[in-house]
ZAMARGU-4260 file (C-alpha; in steps of 0.2 Angstrom, whole numbers, plus 5000, padded with zeros to 4 digits):
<rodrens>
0) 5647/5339/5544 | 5664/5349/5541 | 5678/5339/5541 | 5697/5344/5540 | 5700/5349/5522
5) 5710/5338/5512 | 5713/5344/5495 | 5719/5360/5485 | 5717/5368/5470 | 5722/5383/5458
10) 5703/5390/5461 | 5698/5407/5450 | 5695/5423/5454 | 5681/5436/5450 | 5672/5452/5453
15) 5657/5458/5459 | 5646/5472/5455 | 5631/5482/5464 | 5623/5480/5482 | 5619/5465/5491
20) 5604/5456/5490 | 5607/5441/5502 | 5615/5437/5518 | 5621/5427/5529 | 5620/5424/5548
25) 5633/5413/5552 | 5651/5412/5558 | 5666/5421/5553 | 5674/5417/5535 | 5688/5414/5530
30) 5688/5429/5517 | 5706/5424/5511 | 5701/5410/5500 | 5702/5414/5482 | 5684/5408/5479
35) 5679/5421/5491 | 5691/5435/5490 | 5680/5452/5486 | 5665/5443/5487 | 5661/5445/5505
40) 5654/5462/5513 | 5658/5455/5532 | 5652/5466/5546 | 5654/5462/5563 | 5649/5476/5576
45) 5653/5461/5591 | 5669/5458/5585 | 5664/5437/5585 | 5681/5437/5571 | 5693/5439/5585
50) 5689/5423/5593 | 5693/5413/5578 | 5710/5406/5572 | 5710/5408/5553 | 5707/5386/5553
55) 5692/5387/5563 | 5681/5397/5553 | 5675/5380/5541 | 5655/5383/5546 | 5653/5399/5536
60) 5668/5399/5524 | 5659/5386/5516 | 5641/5390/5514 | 5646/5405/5505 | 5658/5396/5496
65) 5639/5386/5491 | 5630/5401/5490 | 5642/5413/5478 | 5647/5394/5469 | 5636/5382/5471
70) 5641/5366/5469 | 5663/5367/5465 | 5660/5350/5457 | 5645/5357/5444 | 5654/5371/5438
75) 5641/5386/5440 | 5644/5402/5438 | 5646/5413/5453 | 5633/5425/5460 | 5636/5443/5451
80) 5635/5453/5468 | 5641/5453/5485 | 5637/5445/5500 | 5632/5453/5516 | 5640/5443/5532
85) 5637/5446/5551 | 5645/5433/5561 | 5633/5426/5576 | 5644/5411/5580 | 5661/5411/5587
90) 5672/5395/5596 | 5668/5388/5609 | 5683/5389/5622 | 5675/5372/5634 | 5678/5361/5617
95) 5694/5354/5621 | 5690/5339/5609 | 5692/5345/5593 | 5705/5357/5586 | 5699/5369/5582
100) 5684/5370/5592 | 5667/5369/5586 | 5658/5383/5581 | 5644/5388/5592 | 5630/5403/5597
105) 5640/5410/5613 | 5633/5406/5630 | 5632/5424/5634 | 5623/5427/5620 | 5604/5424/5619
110) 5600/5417/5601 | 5587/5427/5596 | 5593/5441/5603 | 5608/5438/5590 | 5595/5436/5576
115) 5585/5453/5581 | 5600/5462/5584 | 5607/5458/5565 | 5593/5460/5556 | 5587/5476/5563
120) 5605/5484/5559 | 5602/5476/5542 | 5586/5488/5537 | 5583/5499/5555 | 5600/5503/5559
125) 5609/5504/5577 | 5607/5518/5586 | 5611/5535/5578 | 5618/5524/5565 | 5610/5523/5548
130) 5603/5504/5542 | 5619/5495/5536 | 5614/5483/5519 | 5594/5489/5517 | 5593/5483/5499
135) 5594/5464/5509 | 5579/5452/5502 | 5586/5434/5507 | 5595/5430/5523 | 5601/5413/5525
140) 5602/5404/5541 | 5612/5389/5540 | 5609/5384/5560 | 5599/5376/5571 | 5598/5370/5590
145) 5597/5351/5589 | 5590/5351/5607 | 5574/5362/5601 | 5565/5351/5592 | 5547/5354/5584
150) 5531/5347/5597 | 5518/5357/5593 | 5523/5372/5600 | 5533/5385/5590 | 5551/5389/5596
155) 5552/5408/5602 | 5566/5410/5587 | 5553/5403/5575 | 5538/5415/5582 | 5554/5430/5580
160) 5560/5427/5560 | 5541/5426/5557 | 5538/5444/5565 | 5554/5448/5557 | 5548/5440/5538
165) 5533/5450/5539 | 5540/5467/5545 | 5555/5470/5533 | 5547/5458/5520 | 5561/5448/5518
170) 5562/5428/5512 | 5574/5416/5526 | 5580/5399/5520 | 5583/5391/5534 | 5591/5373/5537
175) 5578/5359/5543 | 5592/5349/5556 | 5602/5335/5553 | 5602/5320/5564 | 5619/5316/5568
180) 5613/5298/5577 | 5621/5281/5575 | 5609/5270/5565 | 5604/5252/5568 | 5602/5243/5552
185) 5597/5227/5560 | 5609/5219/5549 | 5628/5216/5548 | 5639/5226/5533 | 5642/5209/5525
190) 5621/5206/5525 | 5619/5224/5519 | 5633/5219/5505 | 5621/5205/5499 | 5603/5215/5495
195) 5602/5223/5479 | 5601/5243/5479 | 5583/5242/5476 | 5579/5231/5494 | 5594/5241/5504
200) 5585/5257/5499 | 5568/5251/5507 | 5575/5243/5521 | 5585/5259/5525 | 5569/5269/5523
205) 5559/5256/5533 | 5570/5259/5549 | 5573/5277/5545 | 5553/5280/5547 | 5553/5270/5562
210) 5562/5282/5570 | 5555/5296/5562 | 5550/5304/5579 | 5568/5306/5582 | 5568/5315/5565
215) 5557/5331/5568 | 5561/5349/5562 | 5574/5358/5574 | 5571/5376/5579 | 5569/5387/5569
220) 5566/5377/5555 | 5548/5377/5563 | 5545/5395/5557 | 5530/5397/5548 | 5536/5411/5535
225) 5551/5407/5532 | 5556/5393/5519 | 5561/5376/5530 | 5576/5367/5517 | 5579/5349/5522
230) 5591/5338/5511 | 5592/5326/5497 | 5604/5311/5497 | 5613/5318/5480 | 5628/5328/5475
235) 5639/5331/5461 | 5654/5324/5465 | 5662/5308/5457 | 5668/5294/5471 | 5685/5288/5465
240) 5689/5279/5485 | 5673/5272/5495 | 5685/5261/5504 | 5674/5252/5520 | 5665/5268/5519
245) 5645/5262/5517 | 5631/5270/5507 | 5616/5265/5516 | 5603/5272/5503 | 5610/5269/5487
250) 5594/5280/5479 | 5598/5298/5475 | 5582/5302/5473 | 5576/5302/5492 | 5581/5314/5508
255) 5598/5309/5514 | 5597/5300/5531 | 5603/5313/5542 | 5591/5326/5536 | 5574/5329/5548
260) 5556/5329/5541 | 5540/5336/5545 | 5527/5342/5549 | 5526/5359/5554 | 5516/5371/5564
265) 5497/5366/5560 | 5500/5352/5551 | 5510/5363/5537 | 5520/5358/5524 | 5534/5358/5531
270) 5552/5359/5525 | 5542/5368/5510 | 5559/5359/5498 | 5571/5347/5498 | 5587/5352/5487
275) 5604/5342/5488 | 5613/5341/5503 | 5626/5327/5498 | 5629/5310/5499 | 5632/5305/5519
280) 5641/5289/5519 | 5642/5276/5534 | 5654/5267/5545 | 5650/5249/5550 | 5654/5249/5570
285) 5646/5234/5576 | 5633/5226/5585 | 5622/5232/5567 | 5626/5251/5570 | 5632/5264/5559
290) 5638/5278/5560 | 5641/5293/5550 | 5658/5295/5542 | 5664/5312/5543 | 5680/5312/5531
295) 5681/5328/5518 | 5683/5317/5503 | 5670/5312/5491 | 5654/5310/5490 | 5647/5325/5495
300) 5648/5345/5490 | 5662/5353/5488 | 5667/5369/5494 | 5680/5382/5499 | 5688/5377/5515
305) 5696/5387/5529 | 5716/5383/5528 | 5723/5372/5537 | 5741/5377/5535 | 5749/5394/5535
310) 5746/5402/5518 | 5733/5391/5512 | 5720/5402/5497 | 5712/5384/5489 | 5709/5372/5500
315) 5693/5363/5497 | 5682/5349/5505 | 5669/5337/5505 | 5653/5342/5516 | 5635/5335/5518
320) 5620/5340/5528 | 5603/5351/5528 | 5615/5367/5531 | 5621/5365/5511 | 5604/5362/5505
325) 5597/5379/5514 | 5613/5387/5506 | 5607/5382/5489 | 5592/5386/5494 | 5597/5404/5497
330) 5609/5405/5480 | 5593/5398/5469 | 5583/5414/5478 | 5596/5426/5474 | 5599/5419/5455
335) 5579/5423/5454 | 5582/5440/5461 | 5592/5443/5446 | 5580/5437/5433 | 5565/5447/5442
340) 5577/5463/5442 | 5582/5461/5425 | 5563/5460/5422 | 5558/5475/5432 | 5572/5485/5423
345) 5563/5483/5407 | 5548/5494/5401 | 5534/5480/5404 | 5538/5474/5422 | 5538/5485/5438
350) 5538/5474/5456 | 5538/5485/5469 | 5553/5483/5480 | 5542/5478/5496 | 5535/5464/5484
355) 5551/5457/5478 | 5555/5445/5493 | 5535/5437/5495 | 5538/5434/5475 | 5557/5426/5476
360) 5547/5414/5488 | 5534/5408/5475 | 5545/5408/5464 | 5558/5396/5473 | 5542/5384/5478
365) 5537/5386/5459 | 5549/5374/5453 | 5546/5359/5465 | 5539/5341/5463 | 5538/5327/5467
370) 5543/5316/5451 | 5551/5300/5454 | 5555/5303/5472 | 5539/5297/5475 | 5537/5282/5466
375) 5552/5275/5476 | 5545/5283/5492 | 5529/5275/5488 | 5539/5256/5484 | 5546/5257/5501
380) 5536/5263/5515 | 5517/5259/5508 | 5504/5249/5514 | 5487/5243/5514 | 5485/5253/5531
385) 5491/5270/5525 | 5488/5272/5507 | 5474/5281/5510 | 5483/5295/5518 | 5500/5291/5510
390) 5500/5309/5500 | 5502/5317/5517 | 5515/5304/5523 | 5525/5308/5506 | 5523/5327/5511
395) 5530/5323/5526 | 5547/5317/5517 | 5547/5327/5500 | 5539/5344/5505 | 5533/5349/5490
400) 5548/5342/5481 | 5564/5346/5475 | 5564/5362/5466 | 5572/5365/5446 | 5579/5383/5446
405) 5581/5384/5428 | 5564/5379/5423 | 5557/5393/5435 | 5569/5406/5428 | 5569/5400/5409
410) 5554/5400/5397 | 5553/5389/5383 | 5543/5389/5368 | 5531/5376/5376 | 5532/5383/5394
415) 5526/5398/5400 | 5528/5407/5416 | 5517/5424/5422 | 5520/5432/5438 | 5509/5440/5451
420) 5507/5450/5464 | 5499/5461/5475 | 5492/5469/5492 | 5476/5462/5499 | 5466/5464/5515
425) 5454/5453/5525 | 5437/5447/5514 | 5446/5454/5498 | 5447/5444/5481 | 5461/5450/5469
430) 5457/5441/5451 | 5468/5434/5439 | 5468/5430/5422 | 5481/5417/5415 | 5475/5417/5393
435) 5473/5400/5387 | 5485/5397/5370 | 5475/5395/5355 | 5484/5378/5350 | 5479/5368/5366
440) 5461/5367/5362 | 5454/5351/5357 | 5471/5341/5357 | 5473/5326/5367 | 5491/5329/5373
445) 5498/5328/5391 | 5498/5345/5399 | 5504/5354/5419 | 5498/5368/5426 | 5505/5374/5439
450) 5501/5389/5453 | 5510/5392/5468 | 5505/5407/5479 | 5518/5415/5493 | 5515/5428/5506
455) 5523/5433/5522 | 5507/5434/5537 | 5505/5444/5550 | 5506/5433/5566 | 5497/5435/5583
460) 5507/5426/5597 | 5492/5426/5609 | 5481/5415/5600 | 5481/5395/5595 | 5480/5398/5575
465) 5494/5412/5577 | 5495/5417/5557 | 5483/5433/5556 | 5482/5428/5536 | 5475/5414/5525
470) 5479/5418/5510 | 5472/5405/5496 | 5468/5401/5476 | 5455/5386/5468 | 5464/5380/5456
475) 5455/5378/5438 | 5456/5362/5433 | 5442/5358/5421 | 5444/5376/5410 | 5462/5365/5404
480) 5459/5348/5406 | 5469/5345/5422 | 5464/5336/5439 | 5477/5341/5456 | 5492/5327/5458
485) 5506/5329/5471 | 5502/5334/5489 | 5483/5336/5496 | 5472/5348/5492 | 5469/5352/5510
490) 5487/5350/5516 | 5493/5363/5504 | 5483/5378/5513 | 5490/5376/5531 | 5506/5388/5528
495) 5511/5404/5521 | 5514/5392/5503 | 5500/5384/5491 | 5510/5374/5480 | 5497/5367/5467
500) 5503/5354/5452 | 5490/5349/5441 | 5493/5334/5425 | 5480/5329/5410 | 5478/5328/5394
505) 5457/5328/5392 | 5451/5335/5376 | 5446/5353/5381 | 5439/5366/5367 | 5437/5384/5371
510) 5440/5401/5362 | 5454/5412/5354 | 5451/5424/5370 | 5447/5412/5385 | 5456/5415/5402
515) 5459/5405/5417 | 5453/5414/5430 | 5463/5412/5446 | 5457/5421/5462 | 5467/5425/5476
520) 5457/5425/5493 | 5461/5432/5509 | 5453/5427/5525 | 5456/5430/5544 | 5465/5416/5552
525) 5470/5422/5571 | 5462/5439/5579 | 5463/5452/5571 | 5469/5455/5551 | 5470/5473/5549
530) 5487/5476/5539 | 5487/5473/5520 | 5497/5457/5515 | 5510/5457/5501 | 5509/5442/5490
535) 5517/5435/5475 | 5508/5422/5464 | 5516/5412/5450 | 5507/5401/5436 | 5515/5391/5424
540) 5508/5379/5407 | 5518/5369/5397 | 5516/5353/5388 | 5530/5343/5384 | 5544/5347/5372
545) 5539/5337/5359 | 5522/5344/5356 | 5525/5357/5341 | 5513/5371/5352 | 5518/5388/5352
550) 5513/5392/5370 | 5525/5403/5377 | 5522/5415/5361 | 5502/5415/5361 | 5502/5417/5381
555) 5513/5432/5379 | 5503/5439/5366 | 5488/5439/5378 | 5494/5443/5396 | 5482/5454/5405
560) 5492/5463/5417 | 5481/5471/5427 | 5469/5461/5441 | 5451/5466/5448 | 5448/5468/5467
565) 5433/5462/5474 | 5425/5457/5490 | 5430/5439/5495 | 5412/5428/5498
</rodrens>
C-alpha cells in the first residue's frame, strides 16, 4: 500500500563504494531524494522513466529507500554499495482514478519477457553490447500479479526466474502477495472494542484461515528457487494518532492480514520467511466489514517518498505489505554478501564467485524460526482435529519463521557458525564434518543445532516433479543430544531449502576430536540430472549465553575444511 506522503525531514546523505551486488526490477525512482541521491545505478534501455511525473514514481522509490535503509524508524546504517535499477513498470494512462496513476507492467509488454530481457542484459548483455552489472548476486522483485494465484500449477514467470536462478546462479527475493480484500469480522467495532488483545487476536486469525483459500501465493512468488517473503504484522514505528483507525490483530508476532500464505509447488515450504512488513490498520465500514486504511502515517515502515510538491528531497511515508518484507529480505542478502566477501578476502576463506548466491540463500533461511509465533499460532487456530498435522499448518503461516540477520552474520563466544559448499552430481555424497567443542560433553544444559542446506536445481518443464535435483542432509541428532523441533521432517525436503532446527539438553559424552558428520546427498528428482549443482550449507551450535562454554573458540580451533566425495547409497 503507498499512500501520498505526508511528512518531511532533514534526511543524511552518504557514499557509496565498489560494484553492485543487488538489484532491483521495479519502477522508476525517484533518485532526487536525499536518501537516495548517488546510491542508485538506474538503467533503462526502454526508456519506462519518461512516462512518470517525478510524484508517481512511490513503488520503487521506496523499496530502495528499504533496501539501502531498512527501516527509517530503526536507524540502520545504509548498504555500502550501489544499487543496480531497471525500471519494468511505468503508469498506466486508463487510471483516471488516482493522481498519479498506479504503477503497472505495460499492456504492450509481456511480463516475463520484461523479466528475461533485464536479467539477460544484467550478466549476457544486449546484442553487441557487453553485460551491464555482472557482479549482480541478488535481484529483488517487489511485484506480483494478483490475478495469478498459485493452484497447483506453476506460473510461466515462476517456471522462468527458476531457469533464470539456476543459470546465472543468482538468489531472488521475491514478494508473496498482499490481499487487498475487505474483511468480515463478524462483529461490530464497538464488539471488537470489548475483547481483550489475546481473544481479538484469535478471532482475527480464525476468520483469516477461513478464508485462507483466498489467501494463496500470487505469481511468481510460486517459484521454486527463488526465496518467496511473505509479511509479519510488526514495524518500527511509534503510533502517536490511531484515530478510528482499527488494529485487527493486536499480536506482532503473527503474519499481517494482508499477507498471502502457502503452500508451494509440491507441498513446499512455501514463502521460505516471513520478515516485517508493517503494521496494516483497519477502517470500520459497516455491516461487520473492514477495510484496509491506506493513509502514510503510522504504523507501518517508513521510507523515502516521491515528492509531492515541486522541490521536495525528504519527504517520507508510512507503507505496509509483503513488497517491504521482500525488500528487507533483499537488504538482509546483501548485508551477508558483505560478511561473506569480507570473509573470502581473508587468507582462510575462498567461495567461488558461482557459489556465493546458493550460499547468501542458506544463509538468509539460516536464521529463521519459529519462536513464539508459534505458540500463539498454535492458541488460536488448534484443535483436536488437526493437531496431528498442526506443524505443517504452522508452516503454512510461518514458513520456516522470521529470520535474525545478526545472529546469522555475528558469532558469539557461545555460538558458532561454519559455512559450506560445493558442486555435486547425481548419486554423489559430499561429507562434512562439524567438531564437537570439548566443554559440551556430559553437561546437562539446553543446546540448538541448526543446519540449513540451499541450492538452485535444474528444472525440467516437461515433467510433473519439474526440479531435476533433490538435494538433502540427515540431521545428527543423537551425536549432541538434540531431537528436530519446528517444521516436519518430511516437509522440509520438498523445495530447493532444508531448514532443520534441532533443541536438547540430554547428557551426551564424547571425545576431544569427535565430529558431526553431516552428509550432503544428491538424488534425481525429474528426468534427467546431468549438470553439477552448486550448493551452500550452513551449521550452527550455541547454547545460551549464560552457559560459561567456550564454543565458538574450540569449534574454530578444529574446523575441517575440506569435505570427502562419495557415491550416494
Amino acid at each position: 500500500m503507498y499512500p501520498e506522503g505526508v511528512e518531511e525531514e532533514a534526511f543524511q546523505e552518504g557514499e557509496v563504494f565498489g560494484v553492485p551486488v543487488l538489484a532491483i526490477l521495479d519502477g522508476d525512482p525517484f533518485v532526487y531524494h536525499s536518501l537516495l541521491e548517488n546510491r542508485l545505478i538506474v538503467d533503462d534501455p526502454d526508456d519506462f522513466g519518461s512516462a512518470y511525473q517525478a510524484k508517481g514514481r512511490k513503488h520503487c522509490t521506496a523499496m530502495a529507500s528499504l533496501i539501502c535503509h531498512g527501516e527509517l524508524d530503526a536507524e540502520e546504517s545504509p548498504l555500502p554499495r550501489p544499487i543496480y535499477v531497471r525500471p519494468i513498470m511505468k503508469p498506466d494512462p486508463d487510471d483516471f482514478i488516482n493522481n498519479p496513476p498506479r504503477e503497472h507492467i505495460a499492456k504492450e509488454h509481456f511480463f516475463e519477457d520484461l523479466i528475461l530481457r533485464s536479467v539477460r542484459r544484467i550478466f549476457a548483455g544486449d546484442a553487441d553490447e557487453k553485460p551491464v552489472a555482472p557482479t549482480i548476486k541478488i535481484i529483488n522483485l517487489s511485484i506480483c500479479d494478483p490475478a495469478r494465484m498459485f493452484f497447483h500449477q506453476l506460473s510461466s514467470c515462476a517456471k522462468l526466474l527458476d531457469w533464470l536462478s539456476e543459470k546465472y546462479q543468482v538468489l531472488f527475493c521475491i514478494s508473496a502477495g498482499n490481499n487487498g480484500a475487505d474483511i468480515d469480522l463478524e462483529k461490530s467495532k464497538a464488539k471488537l472494542s470489548q475483547l481483550t488483545d489475546e481473544d481479538l487476536t484469535k478471532h482475527t486469525m480464525k476468520i483469516l484461515h477461513g478464508d485462507i483459500r483466498n489467501h494463496r501465493l500470487m505469481s511468481p512468488a510460486d517459484s521454486v528457487n527463488a526465496l518467496s517473503i511473505g509479511a509479519i504484522h510488526t514495524d518500527k514505528s511509534t503510533i502517536y494518532n490511531q484515530g478510528n483507525r482499527v488494529d485487527i490483530l493486536p499480536s506482532q508476532e503473527l503474519p499481517s492480514p494482508i499477507t498471502v500464505h502457502g503452500y508451494g509447488f509440491r507441498n513446499s515450504i512455501n514463502p521460505e520467511i516471513y520478515l516485517p512488513g508493517g503494521r496494516q490498520l483497519y477502517d470500520y465500514i459497516t455491516d461487520n466489514q473492514y477495510r484496509i486504511n491506506d493513509i502514510g502515517m503510522a504504523p507501518g515502515q517508513k521510507v523515502a517518498a516521491a515528492p509531492v510538491n515541486p522541490g521536495e528531497r525528504n519527504r517520507g511515508i508510512y507503507i505496509r505489505g509483503t513488497s517491504n518484507s521482500a525488500a528487507l529480505a533483499s537488504r538482509g542478502a546483501a548485508l551477508i554478501y558483505e560478511v561473506l566477501d569480507e570473509l573470502r578476502s581473508g587468507a582462510d576463506t575462498d567461495i567461488p564467485d558461482e557459489h556465493m548466491a546458493v550460499v547468501i540463500k542458506s544463509l538468509l533461511v539460516h536464521g529463521a524460526s519459529w519462536s513464539n509465533s508459534f505458540n500463539i499460532l498454535e492458541s488460536c487456530l488448534k484443535t483436536r482435529n488437526n493437531s496431528r498435522l498442526f506443524k505443517r499448518i504452522a508452516a503454512r503461516y510461518l514458513g520456516y519463521g522470521i529470520p535474525d540477520i545478526k545472529r546469522v552474520i555475528e558469532c558469539t563466544e557461545r555460538r558458532a557458525t561454519a559455512i559450506g559448499y560445493g558442486s555435486i552430481k547425481k548419486n554423489e555424497k559430499h561429507e562434512f564434518r562439524f567438531p564437537l567443542p570439548p566443554s559440551l560433553s556430559g553437561l546437562n544444559e539446553m543446546r540448538r543445532l541448526i543446519l540449513t542446506l540451499a541450492w538452485f536445481s535444474p528444472v525440467n518443464a516437461e515433467t510433473r516433479k519439474y526440479r531435476k535435483a533433490n538435494l538433502s542432509f540427515d540431521p545428527p541428532g543423537n551425536e549432541v543430544g538434540v531431537t528436530r523441533v519446528n517444521a516436519d521432517w518430511q516437509h522440509v525436503k520438498n523445495g530447493t531449502i532444508q531448514h532443520e532446527i534441532l533443541e536438547g539438553s540430554e547428557v551426551v559424552t564424547y571425545q576431544d576430536g569427535n565430529n558431526l558428520k553431516i552428509d550432503v546427498v544428491c538424488r534425481e528428482d525429474a528426468h534427467t540430472l546431468d549438470e553439477s549443482v552448486n550448493y551452500g550449507l550452513a551449521v550452527t551450535l550455541e547454547v545460551a549465553e549464560d552457559v560459561n562454554i567456550p564454543i565458538y573458540e574450540e569449534i574454530k580451533q578444529r574446523i575441517e575444511i575440506p569435505i570427502k566425495i562419495d557415491g550416494a547409497s
